[in-house]
C-alpha positions as CSV (number, residue, x, y, z in Angstrom):
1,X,0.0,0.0,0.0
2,X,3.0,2.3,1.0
3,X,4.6,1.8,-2.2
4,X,1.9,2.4,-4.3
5,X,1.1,5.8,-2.3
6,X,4.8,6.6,-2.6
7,X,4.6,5.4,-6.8
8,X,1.6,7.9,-7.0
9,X,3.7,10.7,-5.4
10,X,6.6,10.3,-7.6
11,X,4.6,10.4,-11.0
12,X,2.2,13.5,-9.8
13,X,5.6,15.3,-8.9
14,X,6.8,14.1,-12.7
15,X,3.7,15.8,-14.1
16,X,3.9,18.8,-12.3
17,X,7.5,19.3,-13.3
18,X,6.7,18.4,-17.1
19,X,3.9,21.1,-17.3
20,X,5.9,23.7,-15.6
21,X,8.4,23.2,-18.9
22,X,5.3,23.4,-21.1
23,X,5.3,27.3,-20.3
24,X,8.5,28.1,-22.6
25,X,8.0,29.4,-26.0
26,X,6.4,32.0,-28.3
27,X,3.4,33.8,-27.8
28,X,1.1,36.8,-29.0
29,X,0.1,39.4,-26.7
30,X,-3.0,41.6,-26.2
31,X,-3.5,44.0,-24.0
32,X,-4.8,47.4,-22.6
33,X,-2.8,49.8,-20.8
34,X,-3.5,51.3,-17.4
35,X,-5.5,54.3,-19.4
36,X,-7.6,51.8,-21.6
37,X,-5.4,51.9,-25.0
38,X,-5.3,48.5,-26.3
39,X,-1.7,47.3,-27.3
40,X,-0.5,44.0,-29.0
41,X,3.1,42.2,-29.9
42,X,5.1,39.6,-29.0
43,X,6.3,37.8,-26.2
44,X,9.2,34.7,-26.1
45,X,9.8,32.7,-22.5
46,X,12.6,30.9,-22.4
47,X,13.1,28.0,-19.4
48,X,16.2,28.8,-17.3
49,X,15.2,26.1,-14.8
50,X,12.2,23.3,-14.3
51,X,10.5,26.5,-12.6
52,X,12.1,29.7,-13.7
53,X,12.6,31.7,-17.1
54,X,13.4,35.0,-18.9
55,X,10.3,36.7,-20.7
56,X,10.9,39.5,-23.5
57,X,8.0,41.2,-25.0
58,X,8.2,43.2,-28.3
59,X,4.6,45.3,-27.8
60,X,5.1,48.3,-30.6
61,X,7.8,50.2,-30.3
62,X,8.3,49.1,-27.0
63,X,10.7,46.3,-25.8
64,X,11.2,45.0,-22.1
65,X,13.0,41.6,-20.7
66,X,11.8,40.2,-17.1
67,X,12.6,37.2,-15.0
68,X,9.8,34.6,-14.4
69,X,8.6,31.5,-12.5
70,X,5.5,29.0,-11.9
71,X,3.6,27.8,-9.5
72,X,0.7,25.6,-10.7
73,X,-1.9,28.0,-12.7
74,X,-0.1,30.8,-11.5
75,X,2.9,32.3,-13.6
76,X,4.6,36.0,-12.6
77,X,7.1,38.2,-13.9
78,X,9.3,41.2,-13.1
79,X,10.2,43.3,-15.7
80,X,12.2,46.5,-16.6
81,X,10.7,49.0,-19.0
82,X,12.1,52.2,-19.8
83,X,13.9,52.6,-16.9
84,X,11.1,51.5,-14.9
85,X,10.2,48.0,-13.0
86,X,7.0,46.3,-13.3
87,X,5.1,43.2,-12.2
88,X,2.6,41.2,-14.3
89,X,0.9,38.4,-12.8
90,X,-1.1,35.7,-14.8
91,X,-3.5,32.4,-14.5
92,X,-2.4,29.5,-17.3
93,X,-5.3,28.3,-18.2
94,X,-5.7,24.8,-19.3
95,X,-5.0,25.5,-23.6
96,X,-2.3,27.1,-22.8
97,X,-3.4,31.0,-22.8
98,X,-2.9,32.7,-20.0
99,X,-5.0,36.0,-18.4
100,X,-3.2,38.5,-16.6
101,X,-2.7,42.2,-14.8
102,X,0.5,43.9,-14.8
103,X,1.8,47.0,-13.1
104,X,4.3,49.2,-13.6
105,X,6.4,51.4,-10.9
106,X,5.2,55.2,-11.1
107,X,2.1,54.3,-12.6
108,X,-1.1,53.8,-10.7
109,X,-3.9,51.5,-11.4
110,X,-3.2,48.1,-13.7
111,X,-3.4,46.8,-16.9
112,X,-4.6,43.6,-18.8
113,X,-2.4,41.1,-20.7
114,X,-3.1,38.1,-22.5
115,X,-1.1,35.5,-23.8
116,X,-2.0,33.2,-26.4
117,X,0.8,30.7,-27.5
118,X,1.5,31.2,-31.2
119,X,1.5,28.2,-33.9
């Protein structure tokens, strides 16, 4: 019985490890920005660990690289953008896409992201 609990452990930690790697690759972004104005681009995560990674986002003109991680559904970032530092914190959902708010320093109020993995 022990061994079977202890089998059933080791695989569930397996799969959570697997889908934490599952978050690296391209995406598209859409969002708004803390006054409403919608804004769309790019965004590339790369894995630097089973539950860490480096984000860059190409949004318009605009270009800013963060650090990441995972926990379960939820996936965060810190990021520098002109000049500034920022936080954006989003839910995976289960296709892939994940919802999100992100803030930035100086600014009050949030905005929206989305990212949908590109094909």
């Amino acid at each position: 019985m022990f061994r079977t609990f202890a089998l059933g452990l080791a695989f569930a930690g397996l799969a959570g490890i697997a889908h934490a790697q599952d978050i690296g690759g391209s995406y598209t972004v859409e969002g708004t920005n803390h006054d409403g104005s919608a804004y769309e681009g790019t965004a590339e995560i790369t894995l630097t660990s089973d539950t860490t990674c480096e984000i860059n986002w190409v949004t318009g003109p605009s270009e800013s690289h963060g650090i990441c991680s995972r926990n379960g559904n939820a996936f965060a970032a810190a990021y520098v953008l002109n000049n500034s530092v920022g936080l954006v914190i989003y839910m995976v959902k289960p296709d892939g896409s994940m919802e999100g708010l992100w803030t930035i320093q100086g600014q009050s109020g949030t905005g929206t992201e989305n990212l949908f993995p590109a094909n």
